[in-house]
C-alpha positions as CSV (number, residue, x, y, z in Angstrom):
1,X,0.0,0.0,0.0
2,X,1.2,3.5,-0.8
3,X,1.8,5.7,2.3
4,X,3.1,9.0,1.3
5,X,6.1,9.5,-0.8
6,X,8.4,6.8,-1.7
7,X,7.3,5.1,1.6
8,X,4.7,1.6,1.2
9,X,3.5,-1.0,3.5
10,X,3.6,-4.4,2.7
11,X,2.3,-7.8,4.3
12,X,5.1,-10.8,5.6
13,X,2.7,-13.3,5.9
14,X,4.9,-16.3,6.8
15,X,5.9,-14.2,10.2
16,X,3.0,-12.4,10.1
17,X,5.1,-8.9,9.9
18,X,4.3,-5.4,8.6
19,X,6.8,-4.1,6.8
20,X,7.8,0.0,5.8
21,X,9.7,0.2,3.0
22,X,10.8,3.3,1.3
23,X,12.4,3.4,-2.2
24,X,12.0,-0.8,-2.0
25,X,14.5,-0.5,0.9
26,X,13.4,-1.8,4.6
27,X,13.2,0.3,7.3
28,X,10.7,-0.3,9.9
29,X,9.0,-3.6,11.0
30,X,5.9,-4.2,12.8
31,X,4.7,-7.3,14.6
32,X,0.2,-7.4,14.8
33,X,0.8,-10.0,17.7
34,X,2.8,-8.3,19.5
35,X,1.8,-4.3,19.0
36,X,5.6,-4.3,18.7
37,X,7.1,-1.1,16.4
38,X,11.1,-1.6,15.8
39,X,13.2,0.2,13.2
40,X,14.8,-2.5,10.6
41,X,18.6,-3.2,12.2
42,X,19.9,-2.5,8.6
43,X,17.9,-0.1,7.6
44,X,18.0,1.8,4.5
45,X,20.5,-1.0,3.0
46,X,18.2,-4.4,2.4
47,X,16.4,-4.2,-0.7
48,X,13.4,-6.3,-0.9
49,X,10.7,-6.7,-4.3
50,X,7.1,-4.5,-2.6
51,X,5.4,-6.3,-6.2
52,X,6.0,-10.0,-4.6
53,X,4.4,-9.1,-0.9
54,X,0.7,-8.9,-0.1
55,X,-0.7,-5.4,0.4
56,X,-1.4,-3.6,3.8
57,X,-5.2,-2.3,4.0
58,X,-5.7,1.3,5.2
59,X,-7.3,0.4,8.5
60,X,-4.4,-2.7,9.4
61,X,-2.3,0.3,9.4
62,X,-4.1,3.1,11.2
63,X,-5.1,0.3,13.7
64,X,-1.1,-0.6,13.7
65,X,0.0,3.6,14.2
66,X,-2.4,3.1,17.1
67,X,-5.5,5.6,15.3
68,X,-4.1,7.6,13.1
69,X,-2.6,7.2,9.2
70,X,1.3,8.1,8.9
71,X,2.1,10.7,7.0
72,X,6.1,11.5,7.3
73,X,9.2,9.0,8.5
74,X,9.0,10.4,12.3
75,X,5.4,9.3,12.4
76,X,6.9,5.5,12.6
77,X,10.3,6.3,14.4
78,X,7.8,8.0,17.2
79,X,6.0,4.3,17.8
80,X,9.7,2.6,18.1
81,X,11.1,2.2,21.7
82,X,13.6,5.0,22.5
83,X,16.1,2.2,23.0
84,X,15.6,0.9,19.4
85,X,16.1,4.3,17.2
86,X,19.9,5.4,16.1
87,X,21.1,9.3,17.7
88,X,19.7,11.0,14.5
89,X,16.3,9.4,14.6
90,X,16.3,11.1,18.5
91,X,17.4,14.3,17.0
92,X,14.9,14.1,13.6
93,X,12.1,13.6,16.9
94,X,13.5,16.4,18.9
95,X,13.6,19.1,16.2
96,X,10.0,18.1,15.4
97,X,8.8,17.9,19.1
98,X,10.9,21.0,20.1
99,X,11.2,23.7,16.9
100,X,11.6,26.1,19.6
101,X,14.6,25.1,21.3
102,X,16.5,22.9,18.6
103,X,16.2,25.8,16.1
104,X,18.8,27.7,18.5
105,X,22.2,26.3,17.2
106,X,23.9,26.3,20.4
107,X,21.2,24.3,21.6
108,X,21.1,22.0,19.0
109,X,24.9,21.2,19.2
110,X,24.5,20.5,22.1
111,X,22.1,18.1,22.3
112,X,23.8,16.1,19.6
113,X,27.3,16.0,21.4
114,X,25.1,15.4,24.6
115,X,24.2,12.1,22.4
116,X,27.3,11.2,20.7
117,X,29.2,11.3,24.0
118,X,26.5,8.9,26.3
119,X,27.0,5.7,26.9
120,X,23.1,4.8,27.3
121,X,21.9,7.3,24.5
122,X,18.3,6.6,24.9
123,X,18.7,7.5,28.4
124,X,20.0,10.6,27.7
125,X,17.7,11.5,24.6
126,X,14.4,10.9,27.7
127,X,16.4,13.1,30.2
128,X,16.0,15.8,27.2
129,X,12.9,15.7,26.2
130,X,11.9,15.7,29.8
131,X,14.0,19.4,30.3
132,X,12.6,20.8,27.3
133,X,9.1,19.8,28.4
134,X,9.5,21.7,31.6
135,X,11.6,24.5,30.1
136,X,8.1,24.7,27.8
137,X,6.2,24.9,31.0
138,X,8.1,27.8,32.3
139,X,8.3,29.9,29.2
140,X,11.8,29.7,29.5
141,X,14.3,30.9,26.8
142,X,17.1,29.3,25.5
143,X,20.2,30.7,27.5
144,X,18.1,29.4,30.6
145,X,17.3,25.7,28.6
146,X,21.5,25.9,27.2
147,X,22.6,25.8,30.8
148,X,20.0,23.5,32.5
149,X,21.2,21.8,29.6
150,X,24.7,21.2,30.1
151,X,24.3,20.8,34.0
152,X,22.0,17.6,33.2
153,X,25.0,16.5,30.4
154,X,27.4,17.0,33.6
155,X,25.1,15.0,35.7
156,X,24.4,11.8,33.2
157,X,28.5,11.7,32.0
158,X,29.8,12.7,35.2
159,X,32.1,15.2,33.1
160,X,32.6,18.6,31.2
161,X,32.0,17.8,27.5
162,X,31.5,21.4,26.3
163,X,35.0,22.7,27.6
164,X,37.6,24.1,25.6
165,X,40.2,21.9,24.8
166,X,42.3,19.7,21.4
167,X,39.8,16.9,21.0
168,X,41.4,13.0,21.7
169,X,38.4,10.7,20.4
170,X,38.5,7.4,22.2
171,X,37.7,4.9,19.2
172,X,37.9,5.1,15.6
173,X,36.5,8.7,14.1
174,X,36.0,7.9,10.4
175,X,35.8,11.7,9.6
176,X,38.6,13.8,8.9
177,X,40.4,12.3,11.8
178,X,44.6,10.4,12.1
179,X,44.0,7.0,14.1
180,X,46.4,6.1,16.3
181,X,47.1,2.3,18.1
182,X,49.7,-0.2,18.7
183,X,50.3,-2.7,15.1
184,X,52.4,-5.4,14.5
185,X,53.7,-6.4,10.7
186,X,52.3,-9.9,10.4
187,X,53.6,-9.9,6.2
188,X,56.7,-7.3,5.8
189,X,56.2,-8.2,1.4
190,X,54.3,-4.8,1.8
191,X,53.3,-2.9,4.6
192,X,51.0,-0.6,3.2
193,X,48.2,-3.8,2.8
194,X,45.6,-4.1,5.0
195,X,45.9,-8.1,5.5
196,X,49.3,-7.7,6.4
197,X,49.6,-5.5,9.5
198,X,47.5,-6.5,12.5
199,X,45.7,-3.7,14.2
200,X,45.3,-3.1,18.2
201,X,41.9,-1.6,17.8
202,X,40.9,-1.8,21.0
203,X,43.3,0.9,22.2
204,X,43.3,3.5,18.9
205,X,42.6,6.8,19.6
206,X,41.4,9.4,16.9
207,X,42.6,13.0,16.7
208,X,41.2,15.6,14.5
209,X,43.9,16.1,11.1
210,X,44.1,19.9,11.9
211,X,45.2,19.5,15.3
212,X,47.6,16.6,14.7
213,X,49.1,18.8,12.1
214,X,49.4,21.9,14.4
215,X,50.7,20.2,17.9
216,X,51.9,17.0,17.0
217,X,54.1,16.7,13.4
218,X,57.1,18.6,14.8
219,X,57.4,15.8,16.8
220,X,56.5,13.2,14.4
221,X,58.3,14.5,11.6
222,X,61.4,14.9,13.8
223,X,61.4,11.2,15.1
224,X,60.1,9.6,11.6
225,X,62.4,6.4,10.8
226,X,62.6,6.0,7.1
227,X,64.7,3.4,7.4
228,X,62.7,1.5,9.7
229,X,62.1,-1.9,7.9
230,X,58.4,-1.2,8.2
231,X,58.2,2.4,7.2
232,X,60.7,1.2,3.6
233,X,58.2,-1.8,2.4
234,X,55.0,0.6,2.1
235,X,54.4,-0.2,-1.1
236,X,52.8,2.5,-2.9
237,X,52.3,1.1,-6.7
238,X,53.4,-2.1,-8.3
239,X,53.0,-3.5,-11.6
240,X,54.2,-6.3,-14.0
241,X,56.1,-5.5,-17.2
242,X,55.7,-7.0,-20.7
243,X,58.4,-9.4,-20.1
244,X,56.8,-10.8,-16.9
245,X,59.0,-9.1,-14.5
246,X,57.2,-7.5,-10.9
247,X,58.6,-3.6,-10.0
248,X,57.1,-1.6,-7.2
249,X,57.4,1.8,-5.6
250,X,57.5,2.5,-2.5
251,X,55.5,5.1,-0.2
252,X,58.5,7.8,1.2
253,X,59.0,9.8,4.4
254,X,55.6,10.6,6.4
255,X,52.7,10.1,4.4
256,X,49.4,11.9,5.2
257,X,46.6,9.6,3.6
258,X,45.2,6.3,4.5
259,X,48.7,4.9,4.9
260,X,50.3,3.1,8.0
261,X,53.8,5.6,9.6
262,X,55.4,3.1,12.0
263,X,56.9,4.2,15.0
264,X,58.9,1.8,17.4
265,X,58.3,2.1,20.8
266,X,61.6,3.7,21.4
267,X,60.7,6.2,19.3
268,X,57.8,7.1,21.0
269,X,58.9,7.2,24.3
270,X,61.4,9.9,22.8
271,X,58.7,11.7,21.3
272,X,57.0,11.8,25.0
273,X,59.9,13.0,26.5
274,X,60.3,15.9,24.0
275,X,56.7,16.8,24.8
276,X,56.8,17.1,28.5
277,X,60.3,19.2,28.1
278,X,57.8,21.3,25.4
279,X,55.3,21.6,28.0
280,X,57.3,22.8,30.8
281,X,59.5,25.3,28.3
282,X,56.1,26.5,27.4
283,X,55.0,27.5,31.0
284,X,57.8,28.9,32.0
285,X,58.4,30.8,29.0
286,X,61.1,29.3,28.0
287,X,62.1,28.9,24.4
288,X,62.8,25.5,22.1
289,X,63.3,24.0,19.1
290,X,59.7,22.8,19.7
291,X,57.8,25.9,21.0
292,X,59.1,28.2,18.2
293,X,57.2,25.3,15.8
294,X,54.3,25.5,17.7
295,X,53.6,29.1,17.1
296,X,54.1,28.7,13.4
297,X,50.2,28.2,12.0
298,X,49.9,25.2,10.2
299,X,46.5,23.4,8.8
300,X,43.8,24.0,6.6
301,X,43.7,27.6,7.2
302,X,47.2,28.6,6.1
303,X,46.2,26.9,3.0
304,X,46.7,29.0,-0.1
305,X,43.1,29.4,-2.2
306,X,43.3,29.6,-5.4
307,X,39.6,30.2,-6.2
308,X,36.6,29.7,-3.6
309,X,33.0,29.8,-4.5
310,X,31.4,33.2,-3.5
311,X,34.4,34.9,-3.3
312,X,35.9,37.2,-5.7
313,X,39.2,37.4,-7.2
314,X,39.8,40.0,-4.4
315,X,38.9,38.6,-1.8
316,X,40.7,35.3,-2.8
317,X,43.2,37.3,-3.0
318,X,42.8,39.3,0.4
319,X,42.6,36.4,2.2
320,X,45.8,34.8,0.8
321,X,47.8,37.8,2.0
322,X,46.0,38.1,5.4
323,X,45.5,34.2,6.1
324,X,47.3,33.3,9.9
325,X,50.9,32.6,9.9
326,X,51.0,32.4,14.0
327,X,49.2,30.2,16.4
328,X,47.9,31.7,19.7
329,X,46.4,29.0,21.3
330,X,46.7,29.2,25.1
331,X,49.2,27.1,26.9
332,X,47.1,25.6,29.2
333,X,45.2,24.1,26.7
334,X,48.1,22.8,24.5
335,X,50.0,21.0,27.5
336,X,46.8,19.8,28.6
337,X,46.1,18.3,25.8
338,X,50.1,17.1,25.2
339,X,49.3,15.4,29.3
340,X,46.3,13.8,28.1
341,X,48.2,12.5,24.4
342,X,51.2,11.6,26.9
343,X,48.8,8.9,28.8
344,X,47.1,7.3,26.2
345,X,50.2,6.6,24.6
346,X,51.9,5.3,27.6
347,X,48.8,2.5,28.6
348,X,49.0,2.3,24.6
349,X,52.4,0.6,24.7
350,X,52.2,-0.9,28.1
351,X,48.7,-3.0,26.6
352,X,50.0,-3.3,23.4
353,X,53.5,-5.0,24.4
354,X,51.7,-7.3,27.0
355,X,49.5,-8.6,23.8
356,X,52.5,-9.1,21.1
357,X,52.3,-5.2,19.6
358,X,55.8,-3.3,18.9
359,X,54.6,-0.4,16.8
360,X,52.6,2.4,16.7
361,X,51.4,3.5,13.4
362,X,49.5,7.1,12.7
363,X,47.5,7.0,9.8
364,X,45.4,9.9,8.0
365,X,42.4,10.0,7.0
């Protein structure tokens, strides 16, 4: 049966399931004998044939939506336990429940970091809508509902999320993050394949491109072992020629993209030491090798444009000669953030030797 848009309901008979398909593609399922609503596991990704499945009639589905006849995506997301729906289904139900509140940016942010960070989203995402719903009740704006927020993000985490400070992202970050963890060369024929290095996952840490570019690469560039067996078999291309011989070439010196830079463990506990002698240089003022580096602006905003879109040829050009060349971040936050680096490295190596590990790569995104 038709619902609105691309979305249709179709009869399971066999289990005796509902399902909502949208574009031919599953997404929610519901079971009659139960009154059970649960969004598809894989949704959005299983493609199934609508023409081969029985139709839905108009009142099995009003009698499913508990009355009424669906009319957008949210209206089945809303019937799912919270328990069952992914972050942005809470946030797609928030902005639609709360226009007031989530249409404040600040807010809005908020909320989703609020959801990224818990461990128990759906927790979280009921703690919300409860604040808003009072909030609503007291007519109160959004500075108020911003800091009642972030007192009940304190309370559920037991920490500061919305501080200032250089991001370290426990886990993998797919985005435009470097991954970090301990690796050990099962296959040294080429170290740049996948199959052939083994991967401490458990223990990787992500750190945003940017900032691993500003705070880290004077370190990493200065302790970089090309001749490091691992570090000289990255093979970058390789290629058979007419005769039936094999040549490759090989990845050189630090490489940014989706490519494994190997580090020994010795080499890293130099690189820690150079930090902490940075950090303390840096509050007492004292200059290095290191902190003159760190004041030199690196990243994606010292970039040189050649064109941008909506800009003119002036002010391409105005910001090419006014684009930063020093960094002014404060101290405290760079050698807190060079503390917090220094430990996860440490229980990095500690873990990774007592499990067979003797590297630690850094690879871009």
């Amino acid at each position: 049966m038709k619902l609105f848009d691309e979305f249709e309901a179709v009869k399971f008979p066999e289990e005796n399931l509902i399902f909502i398909t949208c574009n031919g593609y599953l997404y929610y399922i519901y079971d009659p004998e139960s009154n059970f609503w649960r969004k598809h596991r894989n949704a959005g990704n299983d493609h199934i044939t609508v023409q081969n499945y029985e139709e839905v009639s108009r009142e099995e589905i009003i009698a499913a939506m508990g009355g009424s006849f669906p009319t957008k995506a949210t209206d089945f997301t809303r019937m799912c336990k919270p328990s069952l729906l992914h972050i942005g289904n809470m946030m797609d139900l928030l902005v639609e429940d709360y226009p007031k509140y989530m249409s404040g940016r600040e807010i809005c942010r908020a909320v989703h970091r609020f959801l990224l960070e818990s461990v128990i989203p759906h927790k979280s995402y009921l703690g919300i809508k409860k604040l808003f719903d009072n909030a609503a009740a007291r007519h109160q704006g959004n500075d108020q509902v911003l800091t009642h927020l972030m007192n009940l993000c304190d309370s559920f985490l037991g920490r500061d999320i919305f501080k200032k400070e250089i991001g370290i992202v426990d886990g993998h970050d797919s985005s435009s993050y470097f991954w970090i963890m301990p690796v050990r060369v099962i296959d040294d024929s080429d170290t740049n394949a996948l199959d052939n290095v083994a991967e401490m996952k458990s223990v990787e840490i992500s750190i945003e491109e940017n900032d691993v570019n500003q705070y880290l690469t004077p370190f990493l560039y200065q302790y970089f072992d090309e001749e490091l067996e691992a570090n000289k078999k990255r093979v970058d291309y390789c290629w058979t020629d007419d005769d039936g011989n094999e040549h490759a070439t090989y990845v050189n010196g630090f490489e940014w993209y989706l490519t494994h830079n190997f580090y020994t463990f010795d080499s890293i506990h130099k690189i820690l030491d150079d930090i902490r002698d940075t950090s303390d240089a840096l509050l007492a003022g004292r200059e290095t090798e290191y902190t003159m580096k760190l004041r030199e602006k690196r990243g994606w905003a010292t970039y040189e444009l050649l064109y941008a879109k909506g800009l003119s040829n002036e002010q391409v050009k105005d910001y090419n000669v006014n684009r930063p060349k020093e960094d002014y971040t404060e101290v405290e936050l760079i050698v807190d953030f060079y503390r917090r680096f220094s430990y996860r490295m440490e229980y990095m190596m500690r873990v990774g030797a007592e499990k067979g590990y003797n590297l630690i790569s850094f690879m871009g995104p």
